[in-house]
Predicted model as a PDB file, atoms N, CA, C, CB and O in Angstrom, pLDDT in the B-factor column:
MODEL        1                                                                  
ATOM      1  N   UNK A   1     -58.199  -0.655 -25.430  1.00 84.00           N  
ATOM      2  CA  UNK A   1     -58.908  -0.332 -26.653  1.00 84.00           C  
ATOM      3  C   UNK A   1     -59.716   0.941 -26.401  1.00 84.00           C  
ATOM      4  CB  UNK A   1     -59.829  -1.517 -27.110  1.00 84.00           C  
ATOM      5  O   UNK A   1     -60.416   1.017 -25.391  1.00 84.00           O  
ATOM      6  N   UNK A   2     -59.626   2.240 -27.542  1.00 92.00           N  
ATOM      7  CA  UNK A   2     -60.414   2.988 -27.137  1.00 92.00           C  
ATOM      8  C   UNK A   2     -62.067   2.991 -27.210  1.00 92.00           C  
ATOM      9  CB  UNK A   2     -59.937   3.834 -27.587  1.00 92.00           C  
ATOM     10  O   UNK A   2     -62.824   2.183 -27.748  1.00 92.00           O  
ATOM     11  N   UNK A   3     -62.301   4.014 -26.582  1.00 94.00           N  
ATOM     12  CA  UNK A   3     -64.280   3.632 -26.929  1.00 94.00           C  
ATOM     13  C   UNK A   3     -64.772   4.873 -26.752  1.00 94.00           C  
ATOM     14  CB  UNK A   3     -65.350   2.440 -25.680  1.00 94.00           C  
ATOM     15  O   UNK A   3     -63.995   5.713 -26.298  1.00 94.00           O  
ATOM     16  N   UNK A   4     -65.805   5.169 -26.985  1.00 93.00           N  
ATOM     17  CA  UNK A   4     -66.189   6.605 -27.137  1.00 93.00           C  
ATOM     18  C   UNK A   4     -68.424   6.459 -26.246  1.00 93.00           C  
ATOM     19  CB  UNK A   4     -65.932   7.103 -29.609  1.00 93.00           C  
ATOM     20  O   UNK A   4     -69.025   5.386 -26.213  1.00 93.00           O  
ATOM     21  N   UNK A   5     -68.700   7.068 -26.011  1.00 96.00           N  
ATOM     22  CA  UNK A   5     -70.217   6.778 -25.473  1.00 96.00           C  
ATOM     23  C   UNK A   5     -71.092   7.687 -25.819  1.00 96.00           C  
ATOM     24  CB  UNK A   5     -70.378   6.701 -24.029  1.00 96.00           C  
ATOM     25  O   UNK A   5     -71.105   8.713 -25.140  1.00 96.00           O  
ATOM     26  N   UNK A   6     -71.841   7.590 -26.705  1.00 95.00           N  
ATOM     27  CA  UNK A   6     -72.565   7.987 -27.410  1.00 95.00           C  
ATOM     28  C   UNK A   6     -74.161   7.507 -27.033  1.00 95.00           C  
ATOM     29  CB  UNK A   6     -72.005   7.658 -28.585  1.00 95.00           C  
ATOM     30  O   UNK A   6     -74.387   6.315 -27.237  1.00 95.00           O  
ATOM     31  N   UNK A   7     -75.429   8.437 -26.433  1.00 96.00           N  
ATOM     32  CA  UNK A   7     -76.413   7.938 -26.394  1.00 96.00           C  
ATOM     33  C   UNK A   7     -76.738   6.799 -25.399  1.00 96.00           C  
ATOM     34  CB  UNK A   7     -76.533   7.708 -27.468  1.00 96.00           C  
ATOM     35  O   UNK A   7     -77.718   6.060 -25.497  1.00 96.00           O  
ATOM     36  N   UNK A   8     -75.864   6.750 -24.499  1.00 95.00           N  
ATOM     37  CA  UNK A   8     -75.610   5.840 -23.223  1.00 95.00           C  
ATOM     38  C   UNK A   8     -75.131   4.480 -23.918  1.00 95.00           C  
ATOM     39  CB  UNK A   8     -77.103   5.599 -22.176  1.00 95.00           C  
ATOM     40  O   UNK A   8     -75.563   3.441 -23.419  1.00 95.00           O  
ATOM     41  N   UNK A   9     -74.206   4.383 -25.115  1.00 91.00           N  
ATOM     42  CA  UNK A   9     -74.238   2.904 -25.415  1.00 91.00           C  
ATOM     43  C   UNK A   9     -72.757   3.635 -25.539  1.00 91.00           C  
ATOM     44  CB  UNK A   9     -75.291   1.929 -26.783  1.00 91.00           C  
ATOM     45  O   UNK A   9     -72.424   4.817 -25.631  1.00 91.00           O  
ATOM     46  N   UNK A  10     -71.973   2.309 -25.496  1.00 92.00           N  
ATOM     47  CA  UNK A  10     -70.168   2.113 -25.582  1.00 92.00           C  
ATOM     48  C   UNK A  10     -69.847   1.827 -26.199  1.00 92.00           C  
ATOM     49  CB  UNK A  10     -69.373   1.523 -25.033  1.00 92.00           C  
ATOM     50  O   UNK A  10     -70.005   0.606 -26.198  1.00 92.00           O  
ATOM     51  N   UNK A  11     -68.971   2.382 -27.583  1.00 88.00           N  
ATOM     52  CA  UNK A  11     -68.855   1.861 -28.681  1.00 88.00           C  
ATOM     53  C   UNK A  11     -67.118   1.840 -29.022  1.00 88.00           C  
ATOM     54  CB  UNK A  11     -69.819   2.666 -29.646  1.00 88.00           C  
ATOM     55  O   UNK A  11     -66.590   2.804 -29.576  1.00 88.00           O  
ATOM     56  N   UNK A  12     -66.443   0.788 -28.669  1.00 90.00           N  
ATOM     57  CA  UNK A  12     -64.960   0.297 -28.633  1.00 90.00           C  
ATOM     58  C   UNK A  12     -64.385   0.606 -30.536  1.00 90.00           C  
ATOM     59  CB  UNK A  12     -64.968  -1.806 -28.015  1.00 90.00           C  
ATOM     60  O   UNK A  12     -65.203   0.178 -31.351  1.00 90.00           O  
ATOM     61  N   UNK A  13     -63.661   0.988 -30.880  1.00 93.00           N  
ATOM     62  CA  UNK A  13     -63.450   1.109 -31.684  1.00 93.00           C  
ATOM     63  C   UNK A  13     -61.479   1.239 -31.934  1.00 93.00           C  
ATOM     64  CB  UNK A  13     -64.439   1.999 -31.884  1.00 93.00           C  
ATOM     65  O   UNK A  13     -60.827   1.721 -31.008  1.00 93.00           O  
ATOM     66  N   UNK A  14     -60.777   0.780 -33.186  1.00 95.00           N  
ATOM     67  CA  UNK A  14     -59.115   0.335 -33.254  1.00 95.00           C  
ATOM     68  C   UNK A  14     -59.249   1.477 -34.493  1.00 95.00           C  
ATOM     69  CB  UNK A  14     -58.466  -1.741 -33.695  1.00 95.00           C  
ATOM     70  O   UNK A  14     -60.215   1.891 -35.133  1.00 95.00           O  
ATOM     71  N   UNK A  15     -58.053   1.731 -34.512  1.00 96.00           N  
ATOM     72  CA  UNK A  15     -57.696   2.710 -35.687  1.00 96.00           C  
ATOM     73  C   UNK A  15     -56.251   2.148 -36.328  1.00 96.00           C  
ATOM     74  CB  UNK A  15     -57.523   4.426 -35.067  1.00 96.00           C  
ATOM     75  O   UNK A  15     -55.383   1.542 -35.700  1.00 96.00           O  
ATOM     76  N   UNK A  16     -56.226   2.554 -37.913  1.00 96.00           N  
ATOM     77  CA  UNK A  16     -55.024   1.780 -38.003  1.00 96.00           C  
ATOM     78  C   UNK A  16     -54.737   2.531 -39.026  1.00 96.00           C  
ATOM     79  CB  UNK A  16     -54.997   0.234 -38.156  1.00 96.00           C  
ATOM     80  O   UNK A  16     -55.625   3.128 -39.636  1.00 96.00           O  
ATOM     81  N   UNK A  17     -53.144   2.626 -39.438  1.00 96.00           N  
ATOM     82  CA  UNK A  17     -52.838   3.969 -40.604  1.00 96.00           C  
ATOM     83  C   UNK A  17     -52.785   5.411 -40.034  1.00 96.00           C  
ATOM     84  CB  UNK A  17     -54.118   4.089 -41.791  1.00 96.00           C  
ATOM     85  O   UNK A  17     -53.227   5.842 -38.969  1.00 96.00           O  
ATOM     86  N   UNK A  18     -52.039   6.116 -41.165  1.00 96.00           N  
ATOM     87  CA  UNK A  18     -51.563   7.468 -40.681  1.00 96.00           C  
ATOM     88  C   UNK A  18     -52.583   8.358 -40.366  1.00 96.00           C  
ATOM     89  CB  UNK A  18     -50.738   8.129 -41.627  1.00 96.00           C  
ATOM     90  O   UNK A  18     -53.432   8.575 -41.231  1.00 96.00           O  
ATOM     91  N   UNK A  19     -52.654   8.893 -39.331  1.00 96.00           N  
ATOM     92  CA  UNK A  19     -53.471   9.506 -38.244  1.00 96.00           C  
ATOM     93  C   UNK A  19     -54.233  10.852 -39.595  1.00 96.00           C  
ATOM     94  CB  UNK A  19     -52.189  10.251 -36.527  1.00 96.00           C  
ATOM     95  O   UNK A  19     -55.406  11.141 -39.828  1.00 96.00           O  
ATOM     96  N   UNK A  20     -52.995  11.347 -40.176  1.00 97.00           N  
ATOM     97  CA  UNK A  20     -53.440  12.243 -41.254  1.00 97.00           C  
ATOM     98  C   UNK A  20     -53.731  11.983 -42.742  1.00 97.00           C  
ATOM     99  CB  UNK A  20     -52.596  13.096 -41.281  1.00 97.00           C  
ATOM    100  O   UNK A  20     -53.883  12.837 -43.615  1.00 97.00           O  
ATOM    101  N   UNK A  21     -53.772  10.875 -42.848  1.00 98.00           N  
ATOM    102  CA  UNK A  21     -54.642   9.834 -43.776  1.00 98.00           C  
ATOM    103  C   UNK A  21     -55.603  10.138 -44.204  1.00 98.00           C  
ATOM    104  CB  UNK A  21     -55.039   8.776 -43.334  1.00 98.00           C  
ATOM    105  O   UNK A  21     -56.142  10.873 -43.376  1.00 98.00           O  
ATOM    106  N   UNK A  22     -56.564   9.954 -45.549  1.00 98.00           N  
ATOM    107  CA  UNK A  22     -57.931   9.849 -45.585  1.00 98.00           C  
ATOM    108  C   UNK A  22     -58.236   8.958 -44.940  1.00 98.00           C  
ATOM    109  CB  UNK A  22     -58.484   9.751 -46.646  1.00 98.00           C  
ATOM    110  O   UNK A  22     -57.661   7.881 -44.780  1.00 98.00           O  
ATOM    111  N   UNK A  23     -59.288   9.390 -44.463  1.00 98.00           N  
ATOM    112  CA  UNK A  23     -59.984   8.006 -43.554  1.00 98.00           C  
ATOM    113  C   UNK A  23     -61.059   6.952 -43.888  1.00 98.00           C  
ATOM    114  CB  UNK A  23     -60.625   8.495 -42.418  1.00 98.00           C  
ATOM    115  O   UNK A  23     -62.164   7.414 -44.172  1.00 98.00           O  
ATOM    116  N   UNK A  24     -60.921   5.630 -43.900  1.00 98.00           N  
ATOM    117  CA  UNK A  24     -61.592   4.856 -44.321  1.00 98.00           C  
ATOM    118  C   UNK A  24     -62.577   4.372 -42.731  1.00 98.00           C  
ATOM    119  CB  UNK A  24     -60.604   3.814 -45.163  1.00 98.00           C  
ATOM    120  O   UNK A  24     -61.907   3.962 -41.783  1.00 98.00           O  
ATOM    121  N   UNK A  25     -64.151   4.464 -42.572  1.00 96.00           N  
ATOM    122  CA  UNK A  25     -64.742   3.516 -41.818  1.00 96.00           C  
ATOM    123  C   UNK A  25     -65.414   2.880 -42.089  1.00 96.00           C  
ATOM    124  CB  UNK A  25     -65.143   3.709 -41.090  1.00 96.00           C  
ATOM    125  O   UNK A  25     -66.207   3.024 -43.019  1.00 96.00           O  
ATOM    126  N   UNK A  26     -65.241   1.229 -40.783  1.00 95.00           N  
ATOM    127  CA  UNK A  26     -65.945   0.144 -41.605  1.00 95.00           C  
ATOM    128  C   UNK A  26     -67.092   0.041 -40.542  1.00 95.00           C  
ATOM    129  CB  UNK A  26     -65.003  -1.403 -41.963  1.00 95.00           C  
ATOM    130  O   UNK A  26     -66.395   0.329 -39.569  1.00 95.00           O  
ATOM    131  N   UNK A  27     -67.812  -0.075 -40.238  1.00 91.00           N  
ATOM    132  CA  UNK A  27     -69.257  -0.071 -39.955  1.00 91.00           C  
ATOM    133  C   UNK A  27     -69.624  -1.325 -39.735  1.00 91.00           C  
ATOM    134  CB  UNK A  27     -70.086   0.486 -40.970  1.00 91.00           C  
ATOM    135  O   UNK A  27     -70.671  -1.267 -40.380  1.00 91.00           O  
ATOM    136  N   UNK A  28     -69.590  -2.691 -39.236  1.00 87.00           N  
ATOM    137  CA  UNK A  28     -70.284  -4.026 -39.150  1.00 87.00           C  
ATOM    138  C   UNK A  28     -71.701  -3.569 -38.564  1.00 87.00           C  
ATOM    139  CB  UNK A  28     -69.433  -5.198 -38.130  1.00 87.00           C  
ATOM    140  O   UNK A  28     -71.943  -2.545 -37.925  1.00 87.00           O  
ATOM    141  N   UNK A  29     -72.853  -4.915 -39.066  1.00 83.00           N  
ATOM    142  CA  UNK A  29     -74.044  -5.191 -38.755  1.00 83.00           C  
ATOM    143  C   UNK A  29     -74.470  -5.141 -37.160  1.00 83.00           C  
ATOM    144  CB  UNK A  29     -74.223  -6.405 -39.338  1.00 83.00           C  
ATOM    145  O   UNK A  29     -73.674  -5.338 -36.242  1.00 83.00           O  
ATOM    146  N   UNK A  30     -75.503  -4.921 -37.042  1.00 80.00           N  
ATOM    147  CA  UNK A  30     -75.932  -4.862 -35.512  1.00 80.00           C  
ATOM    148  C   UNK A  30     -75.659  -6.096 -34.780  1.00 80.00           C  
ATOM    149  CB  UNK A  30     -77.449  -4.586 -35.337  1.00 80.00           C  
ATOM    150  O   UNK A  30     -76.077  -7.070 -35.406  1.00 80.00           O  
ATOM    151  N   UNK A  31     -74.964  -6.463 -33.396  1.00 81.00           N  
ATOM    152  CA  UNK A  31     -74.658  -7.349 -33.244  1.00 81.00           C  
ATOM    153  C   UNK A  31     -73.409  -8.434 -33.935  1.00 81.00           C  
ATOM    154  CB  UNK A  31     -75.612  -7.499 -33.233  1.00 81.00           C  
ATOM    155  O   UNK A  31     -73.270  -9.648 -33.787  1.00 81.00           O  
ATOM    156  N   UNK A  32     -72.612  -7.453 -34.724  1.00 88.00           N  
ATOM    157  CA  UNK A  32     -71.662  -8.385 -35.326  1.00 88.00           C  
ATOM    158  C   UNK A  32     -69.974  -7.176 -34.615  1.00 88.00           C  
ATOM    159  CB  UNK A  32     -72.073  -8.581 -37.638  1.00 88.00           C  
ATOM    160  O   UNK A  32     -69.810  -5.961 -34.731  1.00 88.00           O  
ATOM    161  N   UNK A  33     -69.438  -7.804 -34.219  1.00 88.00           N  
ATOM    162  CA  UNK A  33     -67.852  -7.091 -33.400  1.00 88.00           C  
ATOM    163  C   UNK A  33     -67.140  -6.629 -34.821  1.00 88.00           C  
ATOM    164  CB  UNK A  33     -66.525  -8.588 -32.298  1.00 88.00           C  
ATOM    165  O   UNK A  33     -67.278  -7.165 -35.921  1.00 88.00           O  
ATOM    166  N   UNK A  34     -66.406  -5.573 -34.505  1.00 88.00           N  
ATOM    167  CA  UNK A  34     -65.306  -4.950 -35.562  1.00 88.00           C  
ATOM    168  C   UNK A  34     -64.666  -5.905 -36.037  1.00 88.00           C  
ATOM    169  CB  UNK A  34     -64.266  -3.991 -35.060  1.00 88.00           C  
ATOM    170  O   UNK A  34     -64.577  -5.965 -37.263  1.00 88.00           O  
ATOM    171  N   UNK A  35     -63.935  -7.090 -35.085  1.00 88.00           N  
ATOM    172  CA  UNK A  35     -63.308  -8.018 -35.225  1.00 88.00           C  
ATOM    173  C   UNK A  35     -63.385  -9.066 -36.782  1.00 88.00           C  
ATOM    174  CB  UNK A  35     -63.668  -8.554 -34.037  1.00 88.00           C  
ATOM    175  O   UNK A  35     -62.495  -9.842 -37.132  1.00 88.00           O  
ATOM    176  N   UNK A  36     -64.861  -8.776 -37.619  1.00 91.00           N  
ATOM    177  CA  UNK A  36     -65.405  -9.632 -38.253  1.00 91.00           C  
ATOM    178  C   UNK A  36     -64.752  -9.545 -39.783  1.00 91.00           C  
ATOM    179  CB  UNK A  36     -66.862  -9.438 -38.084  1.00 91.00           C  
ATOM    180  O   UNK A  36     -64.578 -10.370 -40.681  1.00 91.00           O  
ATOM    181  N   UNK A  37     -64.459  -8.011 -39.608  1.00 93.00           N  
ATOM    182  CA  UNK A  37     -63.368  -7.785 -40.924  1.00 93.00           C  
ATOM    183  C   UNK A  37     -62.392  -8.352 -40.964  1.00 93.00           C  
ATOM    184  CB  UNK A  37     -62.835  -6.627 -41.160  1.00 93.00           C  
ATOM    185  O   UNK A  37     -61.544  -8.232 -40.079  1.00 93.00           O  
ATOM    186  N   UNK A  38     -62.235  -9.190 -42.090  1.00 94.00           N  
ATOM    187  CA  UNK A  38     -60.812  -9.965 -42.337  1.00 94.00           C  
ATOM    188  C   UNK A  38     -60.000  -9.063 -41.879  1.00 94.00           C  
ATOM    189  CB  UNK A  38     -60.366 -10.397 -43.840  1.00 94.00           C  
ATOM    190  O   UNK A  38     -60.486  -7.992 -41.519  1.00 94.00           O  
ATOM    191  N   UNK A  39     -58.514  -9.290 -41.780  1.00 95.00           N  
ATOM    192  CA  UNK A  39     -57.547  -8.589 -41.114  1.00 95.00           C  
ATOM    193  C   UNK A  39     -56.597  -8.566 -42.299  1.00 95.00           C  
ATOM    194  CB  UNK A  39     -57.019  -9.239 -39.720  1.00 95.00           C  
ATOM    195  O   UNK A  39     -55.830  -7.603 -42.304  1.00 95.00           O  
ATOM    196  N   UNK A  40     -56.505  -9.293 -43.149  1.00 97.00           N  
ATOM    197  CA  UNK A  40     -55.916  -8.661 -44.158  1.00 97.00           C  
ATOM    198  C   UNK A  40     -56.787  -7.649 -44.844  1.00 97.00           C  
ATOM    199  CB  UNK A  40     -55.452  -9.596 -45.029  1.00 97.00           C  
ATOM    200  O   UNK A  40     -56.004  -6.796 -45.264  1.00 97.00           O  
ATOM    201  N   UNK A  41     -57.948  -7.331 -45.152  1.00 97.00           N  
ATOM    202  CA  UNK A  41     -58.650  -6.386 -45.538  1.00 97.00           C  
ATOM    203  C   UNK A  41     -58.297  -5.395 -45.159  1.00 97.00           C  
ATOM    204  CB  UNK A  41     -59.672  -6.462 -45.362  1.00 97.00           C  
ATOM    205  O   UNK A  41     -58.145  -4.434 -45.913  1.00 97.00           O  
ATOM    206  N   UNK A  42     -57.978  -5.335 -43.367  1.00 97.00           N  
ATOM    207  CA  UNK A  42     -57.797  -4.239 -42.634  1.00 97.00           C  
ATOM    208  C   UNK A  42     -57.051  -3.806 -43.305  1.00 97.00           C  
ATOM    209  CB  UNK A  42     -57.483  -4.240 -41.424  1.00 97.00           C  
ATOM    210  O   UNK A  42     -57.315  -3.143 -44.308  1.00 97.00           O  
ATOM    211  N   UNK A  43     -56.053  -4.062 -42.935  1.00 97.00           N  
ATOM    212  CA  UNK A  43     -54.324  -4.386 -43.391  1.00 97.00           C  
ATOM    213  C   UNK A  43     -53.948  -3.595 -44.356  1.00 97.00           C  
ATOM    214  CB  UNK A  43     -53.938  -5.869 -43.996  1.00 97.00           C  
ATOM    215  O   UNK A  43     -53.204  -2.624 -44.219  1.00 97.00           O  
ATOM    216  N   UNK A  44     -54.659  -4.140 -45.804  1.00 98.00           N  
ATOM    217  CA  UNK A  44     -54.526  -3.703 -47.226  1.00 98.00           C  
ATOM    218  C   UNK A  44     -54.618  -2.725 -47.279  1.00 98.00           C  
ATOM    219  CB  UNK A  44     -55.197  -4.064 -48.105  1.00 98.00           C  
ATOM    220  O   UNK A  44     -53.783  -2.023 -47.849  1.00 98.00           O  
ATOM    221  N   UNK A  45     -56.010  -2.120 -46.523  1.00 98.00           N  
ATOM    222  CA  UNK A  45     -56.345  -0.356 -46.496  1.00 98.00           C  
ATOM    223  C   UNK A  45     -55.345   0.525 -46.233  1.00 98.00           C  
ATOM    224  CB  UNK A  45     -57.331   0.102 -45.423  1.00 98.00           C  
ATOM    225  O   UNK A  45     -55.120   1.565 -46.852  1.00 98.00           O  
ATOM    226  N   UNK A  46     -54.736   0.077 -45.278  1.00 98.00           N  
ATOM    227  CA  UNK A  46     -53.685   0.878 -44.296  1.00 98.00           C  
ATOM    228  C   UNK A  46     -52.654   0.745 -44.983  1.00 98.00           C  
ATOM    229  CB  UNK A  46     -53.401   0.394 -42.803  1.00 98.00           C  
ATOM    230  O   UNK A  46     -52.076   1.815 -45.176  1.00 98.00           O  
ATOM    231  N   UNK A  47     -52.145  -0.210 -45.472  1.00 98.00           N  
ATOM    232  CA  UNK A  47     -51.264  -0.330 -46.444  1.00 98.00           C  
ATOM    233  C   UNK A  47     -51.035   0.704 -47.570  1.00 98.00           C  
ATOM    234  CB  UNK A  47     -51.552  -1.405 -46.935  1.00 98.00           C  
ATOM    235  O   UNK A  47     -50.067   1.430 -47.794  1.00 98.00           O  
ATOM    236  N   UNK A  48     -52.466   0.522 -48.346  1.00 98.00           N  
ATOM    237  CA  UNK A  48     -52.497   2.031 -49.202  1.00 98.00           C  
ATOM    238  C   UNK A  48     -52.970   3.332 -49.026  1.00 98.00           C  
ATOM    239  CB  UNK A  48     -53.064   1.946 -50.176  1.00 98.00           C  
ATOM    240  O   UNK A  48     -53.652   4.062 -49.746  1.00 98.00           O  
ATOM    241  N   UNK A  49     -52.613   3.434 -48.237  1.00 98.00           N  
ATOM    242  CA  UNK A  49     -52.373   4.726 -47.356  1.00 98.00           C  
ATOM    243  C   UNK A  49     -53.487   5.197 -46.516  1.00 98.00           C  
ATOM    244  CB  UNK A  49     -52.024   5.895 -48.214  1.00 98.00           C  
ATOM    245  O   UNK A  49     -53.240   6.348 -46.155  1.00 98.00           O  
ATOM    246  N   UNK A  50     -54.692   4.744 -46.026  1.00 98.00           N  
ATOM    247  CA  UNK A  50     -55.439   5.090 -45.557  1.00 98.00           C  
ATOM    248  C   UNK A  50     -55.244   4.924 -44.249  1.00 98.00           C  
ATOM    249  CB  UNK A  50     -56.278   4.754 -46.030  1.00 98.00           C  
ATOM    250  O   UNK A  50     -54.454   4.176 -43.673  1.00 98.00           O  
ATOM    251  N   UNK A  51     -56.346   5.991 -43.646  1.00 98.00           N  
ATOM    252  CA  UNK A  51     -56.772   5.882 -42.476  1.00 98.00           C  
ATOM    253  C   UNK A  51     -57.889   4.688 -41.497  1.00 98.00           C  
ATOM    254  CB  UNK A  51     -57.163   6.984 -42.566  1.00 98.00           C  
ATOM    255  O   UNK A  51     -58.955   5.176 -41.125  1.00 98.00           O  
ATOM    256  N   UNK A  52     -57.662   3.473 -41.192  1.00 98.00           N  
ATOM    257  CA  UNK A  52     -58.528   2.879 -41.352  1.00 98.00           C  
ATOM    258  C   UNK A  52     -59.189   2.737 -39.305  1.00 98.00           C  
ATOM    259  CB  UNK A  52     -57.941   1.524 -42.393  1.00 98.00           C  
ATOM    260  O   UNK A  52     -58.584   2.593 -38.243  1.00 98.00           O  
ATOM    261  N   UNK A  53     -60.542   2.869 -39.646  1.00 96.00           N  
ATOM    262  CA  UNK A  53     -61.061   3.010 -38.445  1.00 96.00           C  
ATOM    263  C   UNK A  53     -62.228   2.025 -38.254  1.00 96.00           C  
ATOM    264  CB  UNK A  53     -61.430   4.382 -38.262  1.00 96.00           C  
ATOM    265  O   UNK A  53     -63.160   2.153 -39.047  1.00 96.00           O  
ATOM    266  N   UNK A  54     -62.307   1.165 -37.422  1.00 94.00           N  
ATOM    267  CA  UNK A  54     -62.843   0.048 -37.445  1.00 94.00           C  
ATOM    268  C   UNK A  54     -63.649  -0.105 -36.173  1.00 94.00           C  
ATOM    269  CB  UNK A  54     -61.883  -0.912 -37.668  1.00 94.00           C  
ATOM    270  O   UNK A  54     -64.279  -1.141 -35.963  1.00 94.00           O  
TER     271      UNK A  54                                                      
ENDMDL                                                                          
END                                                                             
């Protein structure tokens, strides 16, 4: 999974949809994992054509 480090903290992040897509990001609450977005939600985005980054 990639992750990026920002400000000494590690922040794991999935991408999904065409790379040259508009891009959609979803942002969860402090203490809550990317994971928390339904996965058909994901899904749907990417589906209609977005870039979805989670």
């Amino acid at each position: 999974m990639p992750k990026v480090r920002a400000n000494g903290v590690e922040l794991f992040f999935e991408e999904r949809g065409d790379a040259s897509a508009p891009a959609v990001l979803l942002i969860m609450g402090l203490g809550t994992q990317m994971i928390a977005w339904p996965e058909p939600f994901v899904q749907g985005l990417a589906d209609a054509g977005f870039r979805v980054i989670r």
